[in-house]
Steps between C-alpha positions, in 0.01 A plus 500: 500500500285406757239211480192736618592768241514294225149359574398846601590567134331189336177595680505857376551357110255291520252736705583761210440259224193373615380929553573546143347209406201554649495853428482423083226291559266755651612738260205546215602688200317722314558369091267549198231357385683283251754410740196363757363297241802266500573557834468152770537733786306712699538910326380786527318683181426868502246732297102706475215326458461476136112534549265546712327150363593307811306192628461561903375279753502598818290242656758242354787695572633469099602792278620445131598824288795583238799691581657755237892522513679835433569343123129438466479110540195382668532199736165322671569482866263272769505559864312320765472714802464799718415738205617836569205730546690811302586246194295694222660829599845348460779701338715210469478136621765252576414101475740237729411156335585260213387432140296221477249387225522768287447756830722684761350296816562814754552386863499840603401875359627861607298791370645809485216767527522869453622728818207708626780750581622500103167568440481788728846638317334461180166690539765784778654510145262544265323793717786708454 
């Protein structure tokens, strides 16, 4: 074989390994509640808000609720940032963070809101 294919080939590998490698680092998964508690890495925890007894500060940018799993566990969650202006109205909520102290330290939050246009369905559906 020729010299400048078989580097050619070498420099794909290695491009390829480093992709993949890359790739599972970036990649967050969602686990339970459990699961994040004796977690090291950065995860991703789903659920509601278990109640609407939340502690907000806007003026400090810091947000600390509990989040109810599908199997009922409740798990307190801290966030320190942009709070999202539709949080209370949430139909579900997913938390990107760690567990630290006894707390899921969130880095990020995604609310997931009711559809105006589900809404719409709902009442076209009820009128009929």
């Amino acid at each position: 074989m020729n010299l400048k294919v078989i580097v050619a080939l070498v420099l794909v590998a290695v491009a390829v390994g480093v992709g993949v490698t890359s790739f599972k680092k970036t990649v967050t998964p969602y686990i339970s509640f459990a699961e994040a508690k004796s977690s090291a890495g950065l995860v991703q925890v789903n659920g509601v808000l278990a109640d609407k007894q939340y502690v907000l500060k806007q003026q400090e940018q810091f947000l600390s609720f509990r989040l109810r799993d599908a199997k009922g566990e409740v798990l307190p969650v801290e966030y320190k940032g942009v709070i999202p202006g539709n949080f209370d109205q949430a139909t579900s909520i997913v938390a990107i963070g760690r567990y630290t102290d006894g707390k899921f330290a969130a880095e990020q939050l995604l609310v997931k809101c009711p559809s105006k246009y589900q809404a719409a369905a709902e009442k076209a559906g009820k009128t009929s």
